[in-house]
Backbone as CSV, one residue per row, in Angstrom:
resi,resn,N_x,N_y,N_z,CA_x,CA_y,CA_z,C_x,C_y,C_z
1,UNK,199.373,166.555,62.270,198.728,165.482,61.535,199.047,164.144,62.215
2,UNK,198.068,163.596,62.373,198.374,162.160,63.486,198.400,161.016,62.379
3,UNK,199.033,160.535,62.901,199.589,159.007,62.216,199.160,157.853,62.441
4,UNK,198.690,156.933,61.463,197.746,155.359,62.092,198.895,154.926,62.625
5,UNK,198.752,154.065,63.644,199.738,153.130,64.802,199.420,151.873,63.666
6,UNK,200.970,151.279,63.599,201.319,150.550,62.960,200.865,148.555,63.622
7,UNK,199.829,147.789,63.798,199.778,146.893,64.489,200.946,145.873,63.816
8,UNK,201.710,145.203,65.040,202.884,144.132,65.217,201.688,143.515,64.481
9,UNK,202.773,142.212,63.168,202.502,141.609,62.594,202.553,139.995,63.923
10,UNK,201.099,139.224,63.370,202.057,138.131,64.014,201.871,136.784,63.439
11,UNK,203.371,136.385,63.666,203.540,135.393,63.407,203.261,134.269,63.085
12,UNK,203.714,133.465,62.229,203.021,131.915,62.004,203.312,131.028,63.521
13,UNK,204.926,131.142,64.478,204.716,130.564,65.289,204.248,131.000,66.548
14,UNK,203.621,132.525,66.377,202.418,132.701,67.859,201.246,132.443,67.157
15,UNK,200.795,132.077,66.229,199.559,131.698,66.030,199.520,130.329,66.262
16,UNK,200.204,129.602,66.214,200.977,127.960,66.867,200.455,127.620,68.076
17,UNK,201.475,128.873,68.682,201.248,128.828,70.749,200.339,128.674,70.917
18,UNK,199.405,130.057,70.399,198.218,130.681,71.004,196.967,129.168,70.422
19,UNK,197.140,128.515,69.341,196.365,127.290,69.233,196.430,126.071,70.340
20,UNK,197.782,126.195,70.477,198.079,124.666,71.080,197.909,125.343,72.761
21,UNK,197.800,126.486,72.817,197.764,126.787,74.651,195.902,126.923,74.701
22,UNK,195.091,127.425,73.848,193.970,127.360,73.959,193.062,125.757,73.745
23,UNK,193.392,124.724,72.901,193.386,123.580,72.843,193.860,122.971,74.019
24,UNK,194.868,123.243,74.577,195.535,122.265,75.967,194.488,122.951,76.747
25,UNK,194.587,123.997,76.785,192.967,124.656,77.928,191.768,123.913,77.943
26,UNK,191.289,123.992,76.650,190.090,123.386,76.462,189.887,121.945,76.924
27,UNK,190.732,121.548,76.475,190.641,119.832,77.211,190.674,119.773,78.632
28,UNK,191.788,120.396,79.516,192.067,120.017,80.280,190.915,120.853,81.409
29,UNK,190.428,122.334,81.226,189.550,123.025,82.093,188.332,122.167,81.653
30,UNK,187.896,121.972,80.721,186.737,120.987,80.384,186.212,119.859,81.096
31,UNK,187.686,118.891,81.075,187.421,117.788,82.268,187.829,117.937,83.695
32,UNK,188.582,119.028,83.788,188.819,118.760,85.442,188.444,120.339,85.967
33,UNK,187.334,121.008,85.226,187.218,122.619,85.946,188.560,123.578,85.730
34,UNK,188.070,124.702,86.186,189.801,125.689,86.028,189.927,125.812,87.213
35,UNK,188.910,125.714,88.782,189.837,126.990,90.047,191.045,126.161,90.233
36,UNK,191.045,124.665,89.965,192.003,123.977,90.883,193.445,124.033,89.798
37,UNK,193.242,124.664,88.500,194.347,124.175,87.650,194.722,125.409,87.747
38,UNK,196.371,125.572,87.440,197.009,126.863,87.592,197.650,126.907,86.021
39,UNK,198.103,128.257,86.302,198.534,128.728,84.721,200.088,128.261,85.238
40,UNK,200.639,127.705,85.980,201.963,126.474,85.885,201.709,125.157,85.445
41,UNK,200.092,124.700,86.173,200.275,123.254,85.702,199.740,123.521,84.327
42,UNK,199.363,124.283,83.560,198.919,124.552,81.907,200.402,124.631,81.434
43,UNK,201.192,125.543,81.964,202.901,125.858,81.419,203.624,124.582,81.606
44,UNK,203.101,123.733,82.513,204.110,122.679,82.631,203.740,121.225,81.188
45,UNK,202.024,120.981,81.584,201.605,120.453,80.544,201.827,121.033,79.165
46,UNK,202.029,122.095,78.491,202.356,122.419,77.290,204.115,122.822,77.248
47,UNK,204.572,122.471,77.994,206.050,121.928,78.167,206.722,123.645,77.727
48,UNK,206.271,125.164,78.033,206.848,126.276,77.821,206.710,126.998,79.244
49,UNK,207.648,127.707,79.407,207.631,128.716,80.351,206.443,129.901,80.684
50,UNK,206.090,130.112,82.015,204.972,130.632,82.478,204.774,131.667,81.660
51,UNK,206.119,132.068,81.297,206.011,133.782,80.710,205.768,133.832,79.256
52,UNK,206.066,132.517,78.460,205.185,132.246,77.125,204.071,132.217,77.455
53,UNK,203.220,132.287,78.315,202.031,131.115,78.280,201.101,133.296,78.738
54,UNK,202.182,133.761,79.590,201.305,134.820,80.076,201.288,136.216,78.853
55,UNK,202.532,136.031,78.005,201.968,136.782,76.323,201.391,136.396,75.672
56,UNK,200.694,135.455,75.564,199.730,135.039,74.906,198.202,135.558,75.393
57,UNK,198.037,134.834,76.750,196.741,135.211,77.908,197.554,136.090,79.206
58,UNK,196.668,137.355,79.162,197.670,137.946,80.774,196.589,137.216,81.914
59,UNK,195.611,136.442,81.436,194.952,135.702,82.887,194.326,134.503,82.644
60,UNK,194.156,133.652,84.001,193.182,132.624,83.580,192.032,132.970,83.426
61,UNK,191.528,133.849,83.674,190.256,134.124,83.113,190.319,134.143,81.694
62,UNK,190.694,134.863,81.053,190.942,135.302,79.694,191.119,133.523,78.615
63,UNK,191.991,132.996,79.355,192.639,131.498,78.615,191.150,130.926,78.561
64,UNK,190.490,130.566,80.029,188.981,129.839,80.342,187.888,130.626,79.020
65,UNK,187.610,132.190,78.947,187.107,132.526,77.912,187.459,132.027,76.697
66,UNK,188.573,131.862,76.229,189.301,131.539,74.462,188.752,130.009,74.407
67,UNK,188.592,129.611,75.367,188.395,127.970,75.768,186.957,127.849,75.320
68,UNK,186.259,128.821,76.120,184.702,128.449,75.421,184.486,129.056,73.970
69,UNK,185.126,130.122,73.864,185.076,130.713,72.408,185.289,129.460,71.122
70,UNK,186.443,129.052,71.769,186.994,127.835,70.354,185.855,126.945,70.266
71,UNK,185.235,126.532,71.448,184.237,125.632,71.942,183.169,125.826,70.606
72,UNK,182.313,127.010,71.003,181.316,127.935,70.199,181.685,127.379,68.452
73,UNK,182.990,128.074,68.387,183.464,128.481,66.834,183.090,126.927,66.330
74,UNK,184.214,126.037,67.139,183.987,124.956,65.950,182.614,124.138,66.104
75,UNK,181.611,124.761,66.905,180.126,124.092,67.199,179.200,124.702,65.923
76,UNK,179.674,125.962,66.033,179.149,126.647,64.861,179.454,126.582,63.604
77,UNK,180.771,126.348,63.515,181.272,125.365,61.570,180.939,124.738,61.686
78,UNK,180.837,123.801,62.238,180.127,122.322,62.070,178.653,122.377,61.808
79,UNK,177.959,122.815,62.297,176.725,123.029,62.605,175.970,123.635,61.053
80,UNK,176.562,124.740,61.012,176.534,125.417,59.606,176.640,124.846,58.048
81,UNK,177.834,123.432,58.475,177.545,122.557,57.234,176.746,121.987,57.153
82,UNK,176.190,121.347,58.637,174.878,120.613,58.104,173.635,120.513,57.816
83,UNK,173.411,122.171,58.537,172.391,122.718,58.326,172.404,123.295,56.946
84,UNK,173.249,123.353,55.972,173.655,124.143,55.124,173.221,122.735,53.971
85,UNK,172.787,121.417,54.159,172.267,119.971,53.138,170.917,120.004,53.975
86,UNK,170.330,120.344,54.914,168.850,120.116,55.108,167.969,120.164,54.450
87,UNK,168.022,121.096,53.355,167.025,121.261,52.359,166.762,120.027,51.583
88,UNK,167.819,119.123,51.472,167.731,117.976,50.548,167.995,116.921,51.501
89,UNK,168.119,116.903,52.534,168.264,115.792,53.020,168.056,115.753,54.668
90,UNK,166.607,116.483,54.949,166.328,117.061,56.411,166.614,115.816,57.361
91,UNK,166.271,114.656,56.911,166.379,113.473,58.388,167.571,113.145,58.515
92,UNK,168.211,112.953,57.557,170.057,113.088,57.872,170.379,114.389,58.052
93,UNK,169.677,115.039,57.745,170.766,116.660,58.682,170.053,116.766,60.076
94,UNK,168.918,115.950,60.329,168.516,116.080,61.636,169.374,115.466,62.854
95,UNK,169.293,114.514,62.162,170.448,113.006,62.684,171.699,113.367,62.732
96,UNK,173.027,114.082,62.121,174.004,114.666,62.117,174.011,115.707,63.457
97,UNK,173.014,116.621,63.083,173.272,117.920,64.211,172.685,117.064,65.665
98,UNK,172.279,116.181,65.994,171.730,115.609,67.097,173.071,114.898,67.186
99,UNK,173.719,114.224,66.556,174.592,113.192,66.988,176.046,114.415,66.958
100,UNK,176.193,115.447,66.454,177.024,115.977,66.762,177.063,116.757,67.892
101,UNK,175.849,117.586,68.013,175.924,118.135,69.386,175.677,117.150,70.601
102,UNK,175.029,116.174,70.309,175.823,115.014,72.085,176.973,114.436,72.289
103,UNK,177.404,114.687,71.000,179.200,114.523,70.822,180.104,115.635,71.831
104,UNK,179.333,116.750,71.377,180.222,118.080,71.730,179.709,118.029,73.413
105,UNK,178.623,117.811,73.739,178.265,117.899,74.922,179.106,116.495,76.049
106,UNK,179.555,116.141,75.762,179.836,114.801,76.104,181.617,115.270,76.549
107,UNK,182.581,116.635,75.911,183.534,117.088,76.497,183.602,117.626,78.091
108,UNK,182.003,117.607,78.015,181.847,119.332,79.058,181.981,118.242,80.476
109,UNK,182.615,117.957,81.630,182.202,117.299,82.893,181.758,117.929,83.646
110,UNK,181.296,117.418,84.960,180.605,117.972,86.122,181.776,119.024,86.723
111,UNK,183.267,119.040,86.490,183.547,119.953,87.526,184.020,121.197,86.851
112,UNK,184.009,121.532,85.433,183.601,122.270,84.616,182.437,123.145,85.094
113,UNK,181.298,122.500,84.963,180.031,122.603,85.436,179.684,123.654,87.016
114,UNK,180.384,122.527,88.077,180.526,123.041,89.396,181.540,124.425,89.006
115,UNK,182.567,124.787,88.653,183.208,125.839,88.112,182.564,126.966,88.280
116,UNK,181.587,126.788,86.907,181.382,127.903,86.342,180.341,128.456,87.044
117,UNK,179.428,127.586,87.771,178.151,127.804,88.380,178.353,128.828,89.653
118,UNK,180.365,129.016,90.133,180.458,129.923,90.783,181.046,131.100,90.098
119,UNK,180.701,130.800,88.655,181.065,132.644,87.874,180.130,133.247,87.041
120,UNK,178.641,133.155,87.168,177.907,133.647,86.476,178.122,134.661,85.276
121,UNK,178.988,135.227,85.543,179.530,136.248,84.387,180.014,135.570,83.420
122,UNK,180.666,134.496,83.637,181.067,133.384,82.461,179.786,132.378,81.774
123,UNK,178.765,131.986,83.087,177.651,131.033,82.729,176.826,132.203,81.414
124,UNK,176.835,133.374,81.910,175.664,134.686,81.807,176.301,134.115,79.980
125,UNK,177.875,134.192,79.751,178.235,134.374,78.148,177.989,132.470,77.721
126,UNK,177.944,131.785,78.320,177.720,130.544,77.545,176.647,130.225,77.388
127,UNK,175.561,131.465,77.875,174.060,130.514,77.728,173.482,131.676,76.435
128,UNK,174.166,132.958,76.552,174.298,134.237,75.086,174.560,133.552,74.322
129,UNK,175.650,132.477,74.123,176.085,131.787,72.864,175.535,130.758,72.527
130,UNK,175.000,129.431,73.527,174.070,128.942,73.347,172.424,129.688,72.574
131,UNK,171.901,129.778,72.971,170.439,130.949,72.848,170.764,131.239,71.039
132,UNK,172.582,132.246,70.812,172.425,132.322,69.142,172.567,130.837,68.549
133,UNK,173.644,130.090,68.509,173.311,128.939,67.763,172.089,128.360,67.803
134,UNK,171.686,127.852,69.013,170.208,127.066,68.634,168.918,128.215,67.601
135,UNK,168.946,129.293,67.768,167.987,130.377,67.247,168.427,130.417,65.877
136,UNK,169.499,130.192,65.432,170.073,130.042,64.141,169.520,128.451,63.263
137,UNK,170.770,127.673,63.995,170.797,126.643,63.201,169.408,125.693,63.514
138,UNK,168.436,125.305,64.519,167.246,124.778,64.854,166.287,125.763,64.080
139,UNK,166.126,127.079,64.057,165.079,127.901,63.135,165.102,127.425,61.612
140,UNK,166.427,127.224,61.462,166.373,127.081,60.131,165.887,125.342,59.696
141,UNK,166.497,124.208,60.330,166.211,122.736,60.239,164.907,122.675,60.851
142,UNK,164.124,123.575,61.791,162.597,123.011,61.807,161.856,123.855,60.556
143,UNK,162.671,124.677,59.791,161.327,125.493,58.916,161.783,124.361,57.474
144,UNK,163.100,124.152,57.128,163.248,123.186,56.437,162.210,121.991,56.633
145,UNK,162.361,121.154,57.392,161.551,120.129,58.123,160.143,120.696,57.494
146,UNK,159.225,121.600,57.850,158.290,121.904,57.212,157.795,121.935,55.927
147,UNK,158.863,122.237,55.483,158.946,122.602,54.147,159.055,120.398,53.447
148,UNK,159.292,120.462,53.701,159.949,118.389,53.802,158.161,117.417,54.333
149,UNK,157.804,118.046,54.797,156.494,117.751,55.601,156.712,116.568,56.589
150,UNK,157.742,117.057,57.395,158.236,115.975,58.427,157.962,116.612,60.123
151,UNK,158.019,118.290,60.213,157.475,118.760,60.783,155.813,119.036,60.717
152,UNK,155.350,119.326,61.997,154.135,120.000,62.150,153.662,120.881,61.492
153,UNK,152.391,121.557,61.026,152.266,122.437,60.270,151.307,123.792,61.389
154,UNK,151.247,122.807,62.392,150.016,123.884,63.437,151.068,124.330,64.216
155,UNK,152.053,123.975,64.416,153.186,124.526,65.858,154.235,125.515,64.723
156,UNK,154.289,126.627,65.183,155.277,127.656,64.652,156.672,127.521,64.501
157,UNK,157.272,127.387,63.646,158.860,126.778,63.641,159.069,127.505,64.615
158,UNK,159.190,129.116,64.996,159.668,129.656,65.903,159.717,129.556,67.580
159,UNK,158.097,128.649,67.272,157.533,128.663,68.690,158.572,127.052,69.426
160,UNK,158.554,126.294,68.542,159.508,125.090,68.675,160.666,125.574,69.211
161,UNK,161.483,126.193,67.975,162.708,126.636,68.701,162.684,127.180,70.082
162,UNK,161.852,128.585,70.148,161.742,128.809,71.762,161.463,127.828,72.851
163,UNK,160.484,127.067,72.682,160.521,126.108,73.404,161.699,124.988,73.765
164,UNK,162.735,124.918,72.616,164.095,124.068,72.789,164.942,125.098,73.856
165,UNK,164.774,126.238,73.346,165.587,127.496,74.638,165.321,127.443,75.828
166,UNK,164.044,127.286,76.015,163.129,127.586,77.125,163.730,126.291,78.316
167,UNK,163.339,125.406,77.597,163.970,123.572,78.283,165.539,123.817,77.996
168,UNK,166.141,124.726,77.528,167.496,124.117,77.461,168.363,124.974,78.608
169,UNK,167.648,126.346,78.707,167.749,127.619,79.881,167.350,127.041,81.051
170,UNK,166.089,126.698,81.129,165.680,125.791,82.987,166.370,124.549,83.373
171,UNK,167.102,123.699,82.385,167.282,122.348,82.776,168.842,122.506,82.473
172,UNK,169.219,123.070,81.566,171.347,122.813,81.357,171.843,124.015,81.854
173,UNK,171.475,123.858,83.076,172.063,125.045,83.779,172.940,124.415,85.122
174,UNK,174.121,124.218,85.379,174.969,124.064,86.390,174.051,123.393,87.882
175,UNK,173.204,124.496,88.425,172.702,124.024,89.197,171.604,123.108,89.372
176,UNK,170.589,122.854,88.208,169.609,122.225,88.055,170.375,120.944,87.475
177,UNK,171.388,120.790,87.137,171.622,119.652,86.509,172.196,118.681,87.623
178,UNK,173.092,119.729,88.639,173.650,119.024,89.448,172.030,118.690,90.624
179,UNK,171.316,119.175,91.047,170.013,118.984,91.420,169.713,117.437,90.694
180,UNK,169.523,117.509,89.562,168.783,116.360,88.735,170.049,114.955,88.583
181,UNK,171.127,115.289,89.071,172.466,114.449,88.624,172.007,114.144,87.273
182,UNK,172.550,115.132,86.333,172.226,115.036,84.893,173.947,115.681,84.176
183,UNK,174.110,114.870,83.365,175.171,114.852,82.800,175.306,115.894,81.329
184,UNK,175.675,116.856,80.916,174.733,117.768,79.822,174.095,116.777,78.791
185,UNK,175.269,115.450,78.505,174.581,114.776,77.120,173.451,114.290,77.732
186,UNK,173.131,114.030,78.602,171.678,113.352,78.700,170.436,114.131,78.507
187,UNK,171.148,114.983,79.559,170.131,116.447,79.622,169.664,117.106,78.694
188,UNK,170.801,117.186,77.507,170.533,117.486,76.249,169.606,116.494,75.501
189,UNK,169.664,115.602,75.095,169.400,114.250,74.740,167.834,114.244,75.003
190,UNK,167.559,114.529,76.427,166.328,113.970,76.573,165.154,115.025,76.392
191,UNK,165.926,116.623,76.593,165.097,117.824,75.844,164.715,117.329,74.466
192,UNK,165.773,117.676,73.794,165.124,117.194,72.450,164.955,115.788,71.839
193,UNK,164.467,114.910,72.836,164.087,113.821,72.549,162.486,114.055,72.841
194,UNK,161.824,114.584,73.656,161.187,114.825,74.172,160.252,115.630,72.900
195,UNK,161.033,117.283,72.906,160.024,117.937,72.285,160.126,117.543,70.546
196,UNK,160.944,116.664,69.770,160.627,116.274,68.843,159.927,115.190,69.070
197,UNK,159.690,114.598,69.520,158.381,113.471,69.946,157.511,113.890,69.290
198,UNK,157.162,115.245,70.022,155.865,116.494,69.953,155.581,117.082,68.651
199,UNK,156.424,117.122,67.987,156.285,117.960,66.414,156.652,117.524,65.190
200,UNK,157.146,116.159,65.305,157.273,115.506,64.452,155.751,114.375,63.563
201,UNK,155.698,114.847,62.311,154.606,114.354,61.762,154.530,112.695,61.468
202,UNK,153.697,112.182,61.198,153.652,110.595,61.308,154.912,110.073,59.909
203,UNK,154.915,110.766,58.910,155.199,111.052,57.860,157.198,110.706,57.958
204,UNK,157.109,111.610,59.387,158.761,112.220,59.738,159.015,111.179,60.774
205,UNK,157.619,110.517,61.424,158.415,109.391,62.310,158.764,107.979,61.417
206,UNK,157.943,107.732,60.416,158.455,106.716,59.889,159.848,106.641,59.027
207,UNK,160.334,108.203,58.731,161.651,108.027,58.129,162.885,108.217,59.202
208,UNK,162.381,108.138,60.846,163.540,108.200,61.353,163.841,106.921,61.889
């Protein structure tokens, strides 16, 4: 008769580490890329020994993943509250998720960027995670919007959203941006500056 394996409980202070070593990641691979940063100068900046830093993550790969993960998570709580008042208040929840995501975009720098553009296997999972949030939280604030009569009624909420994917897949991509010297917030910025131009009703431009 086989026996369930008992999983190690853990701790309040490795759930500590593992915050404050994925946070020091995030900032620091964010603005200055990961090939050039080592898992010493991360151990030295979070002031613990290499071998704390390697029970937590056994690689930099792994740390760079938790980095975009946290990225995602808190893009997606956030996102979720405000899409979560659109129904009653679509031009301020429009205005929120626009001013929050050029917020969030505004961490990411060019050598981040240059980075990743040589690990496709990493780009391949940030543009998977991109693709669900926008298909989520934009499906739902342009059918709201409709519903508000601030959107279009001839353009398909769905077809909008794809079209935000479509411009956000050809243009915020590592290499086209560095092509365009485009910074993501702009890049971002000027997609959907652009295609809400396009689908916004006379109705929805005078309340913005």
């Amino acid at each position: 008769m086989s026996r369930d394996k008992v999983k190690p409980k853990i701790s309040s202070a490795d759930d500590s580490h593992h915050a404050r070593i994925v946070a020091a990641a995030r900032r620091i691979f964010f603005a200055n890329g990961f090939r050039r940063v080592t898992m010493d100068d991360l151990a030295h900046e979070l002031r613990m020994s290499k071998k704390t830093l390697y029970e937590h993550f056994p690689s930099k790969t792994s740390l760079v993943e938790a980095a975009i993960l946290a990225k995602f998570q808190g893009v997606d709580a956030e996102l979720e509250q405000i899409t979560s008042r659109c129904s009653t208040d679509f031009i301020g929840s429009l205005h929120r998720l626009l001013a929050h995501i050029q917020h969030q975009t505004e961490e990411i720098q060019p050598p981040f960027l240059q980075d990743i553009r040589r690990r496709p296997e990493l780009f391949s999972h940030v543009e998977s995670r991109r693709r669900e949030l926008v298909q989520r939280h934009f499906a739902k604030l342009m059918s709201e919007g409709r519903k508000a009569g601030v959107i279009r009624e001839d353009v398909p909420a769905g077809l909008i959203t794809e079209i935000i994917l479509g411009a956000l897949e050809k243009i915020m991509n590592p290499a086209k941006m560095a092509e365009l010297e485009l910074t993501p917030k702009i890049g971002f910025s000027a997609i959907i500056s652009v295609i809400l131009e396009g689908v916004i009703t006379e109705k929805g431009r005078l309340k913005l």
